[in-house]
N, C-alpha and C positions, 0 to 999 in steps of 0.2 A: 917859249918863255925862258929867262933867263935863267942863272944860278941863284942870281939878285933875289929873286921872288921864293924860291924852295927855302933858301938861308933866311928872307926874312919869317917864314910861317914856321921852320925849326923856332929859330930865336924866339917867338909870341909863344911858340907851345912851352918852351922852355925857362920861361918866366916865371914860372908857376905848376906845381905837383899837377895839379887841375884847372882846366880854365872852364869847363861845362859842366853839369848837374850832371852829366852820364843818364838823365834818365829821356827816353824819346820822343820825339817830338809832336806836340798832341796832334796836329792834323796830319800825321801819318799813321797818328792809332786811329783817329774817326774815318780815315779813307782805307787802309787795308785790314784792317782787322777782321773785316767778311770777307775778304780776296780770299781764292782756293789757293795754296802756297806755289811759288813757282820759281824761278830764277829772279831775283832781283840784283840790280845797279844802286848803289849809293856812292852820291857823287859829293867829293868836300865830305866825307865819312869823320874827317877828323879824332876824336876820342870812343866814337866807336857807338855811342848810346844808341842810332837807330837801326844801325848795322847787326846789332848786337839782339835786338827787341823783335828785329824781323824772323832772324834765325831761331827764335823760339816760338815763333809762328810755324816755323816748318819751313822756312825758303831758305834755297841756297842761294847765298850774298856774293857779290864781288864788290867790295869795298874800297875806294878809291882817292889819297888824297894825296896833294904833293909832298906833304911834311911826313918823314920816316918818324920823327919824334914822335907825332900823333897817334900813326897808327902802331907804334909799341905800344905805345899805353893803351890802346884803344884790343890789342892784339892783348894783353894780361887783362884789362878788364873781361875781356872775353872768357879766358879761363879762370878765371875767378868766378865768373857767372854760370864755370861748370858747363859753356858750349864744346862744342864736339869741333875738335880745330878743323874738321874737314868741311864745315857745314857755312867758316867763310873764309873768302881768301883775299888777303889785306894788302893792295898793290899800293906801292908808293910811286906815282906817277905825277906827270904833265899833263892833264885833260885836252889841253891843247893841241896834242900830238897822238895822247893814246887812244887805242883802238880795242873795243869788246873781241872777245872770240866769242862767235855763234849768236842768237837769239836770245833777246830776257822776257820778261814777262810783267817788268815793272821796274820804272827806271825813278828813284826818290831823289830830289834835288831841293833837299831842306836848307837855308838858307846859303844857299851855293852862290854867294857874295864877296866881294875883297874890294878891300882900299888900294891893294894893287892890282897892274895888268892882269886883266883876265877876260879872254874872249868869250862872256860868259852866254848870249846870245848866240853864237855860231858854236859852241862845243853840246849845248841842247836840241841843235836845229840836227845838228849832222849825229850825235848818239841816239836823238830818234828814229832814227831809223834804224837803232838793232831793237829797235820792241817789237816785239810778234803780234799779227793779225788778234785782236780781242786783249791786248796789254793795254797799260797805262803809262803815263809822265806825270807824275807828280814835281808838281813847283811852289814851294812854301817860298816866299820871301820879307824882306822888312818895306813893308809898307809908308811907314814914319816912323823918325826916331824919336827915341826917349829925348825929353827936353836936358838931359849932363851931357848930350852926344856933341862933341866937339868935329862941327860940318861932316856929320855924320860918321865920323870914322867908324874903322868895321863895317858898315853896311853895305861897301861899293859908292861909284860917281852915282849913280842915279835907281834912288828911291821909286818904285812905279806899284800905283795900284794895280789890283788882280785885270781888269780891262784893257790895262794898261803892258802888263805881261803879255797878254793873249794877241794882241796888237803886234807886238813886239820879236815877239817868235813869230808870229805869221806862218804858222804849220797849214799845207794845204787843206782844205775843208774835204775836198774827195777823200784822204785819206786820214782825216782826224775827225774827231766829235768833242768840243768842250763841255764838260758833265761838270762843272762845276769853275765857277768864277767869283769870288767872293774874299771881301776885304773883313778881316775877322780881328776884333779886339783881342786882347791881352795885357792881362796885368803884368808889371817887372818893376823890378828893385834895383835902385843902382847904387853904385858903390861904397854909398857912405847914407845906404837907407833911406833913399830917396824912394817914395812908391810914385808910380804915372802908369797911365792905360794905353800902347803904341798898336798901332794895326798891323797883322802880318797880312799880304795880299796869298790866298790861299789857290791854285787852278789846279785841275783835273783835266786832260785829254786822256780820249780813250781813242785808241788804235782801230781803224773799222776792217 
């Protein structure tokens, strides 16, 4: 991936003190928050919210996104929230290229989306495979967009329901089990107080 695309996600974070609530993403609290704690990936970590939500569950994070801007901030809200800097570790990487050390136990890929290049099929296809036997892939994505979305910017080329995820990854069935596939409403506000109800497509594989 180029320099094009890290410069343009500095720049979008740098627009603004804050671009996210900072607070985590609901179908990552309804899907882990019974998980025994274990090593987790967060992929497009960005500001840090679920990164940050996890390690208070008890898992050690490696948190992962191209923009250094993000994860400063995302690395102070951490210590502000009183985390143990050792409990996650904030790489500024290329997903495109970068590579896990060792085995996770849960890899979260909340709306791990872009308006730019992003191999974002083939970087979930091939990081699957550092989840351990009895792990999971959590895939939250945007399903449809808010009706102010200008051809959908932010959400990536192509919007696909939870069916349509699971299709799409094409993870072998010998070695995957999908535990959950489902297109989930949500209320959102846009920018000038606009309310509308968009779907995120929500999937669960679990590791056999």
């Amino acid at each position: 991936m180029s320099d094009d695309v890290r410069d343009f996600w500095d720049q979008r974070y740098g627009e603004r003190e804050q671009s996210w609530s900072g607070r985590p993403n609901a179908a990552l609290i309804d899907t882990a928050e019974d998980m025994p704690p274990g090593r987790a990936l967060d992929l497009g970590a960005g500001e840090g919210g679920d990164a940050i939500w996890l390690a208070r569950q008890g898992w050690q994070v490696t948190a992962v996104d191209i923009s250094r801007v993000a994860l400063d901030r995302a690395a102070r809200a951490a210590a502000e929230a009183g985390i143990d800097a050792e409990r996650i570790e904030w790489v500024p990487a290329d997903l495109a290229t970068w590579e896990p050390a060792g085995q996770v136990d849960l890899i979260s890929a909340c709306f791990f989306q872009s308006p730019v290049e992003l191999p974002r099929d083939e970087v979930l296809r091939r990081l699957s495979g550092s989840i351990a036997p009895g792990g999971h892939l959590l895939v939250v994505s945007h399903a449809s967009p808010p009706p102010w979305a200008r051809d959908h910017e932010g959400h990536g080329p192509a919007l696909r329901g939870a069916e349509e995820e699971v299709a799409a990854l094409d993870l072998p069935s010998r070695d995957w089990e999908v535990l959950v596939a489902e297109d989930r409403p949500r209320a959102v506000t846009g920018p000038d107080g606009q309310e509308a109800t968009i779907d995120d497509a929500v999937v669960l594989f679990g590791r056999r």
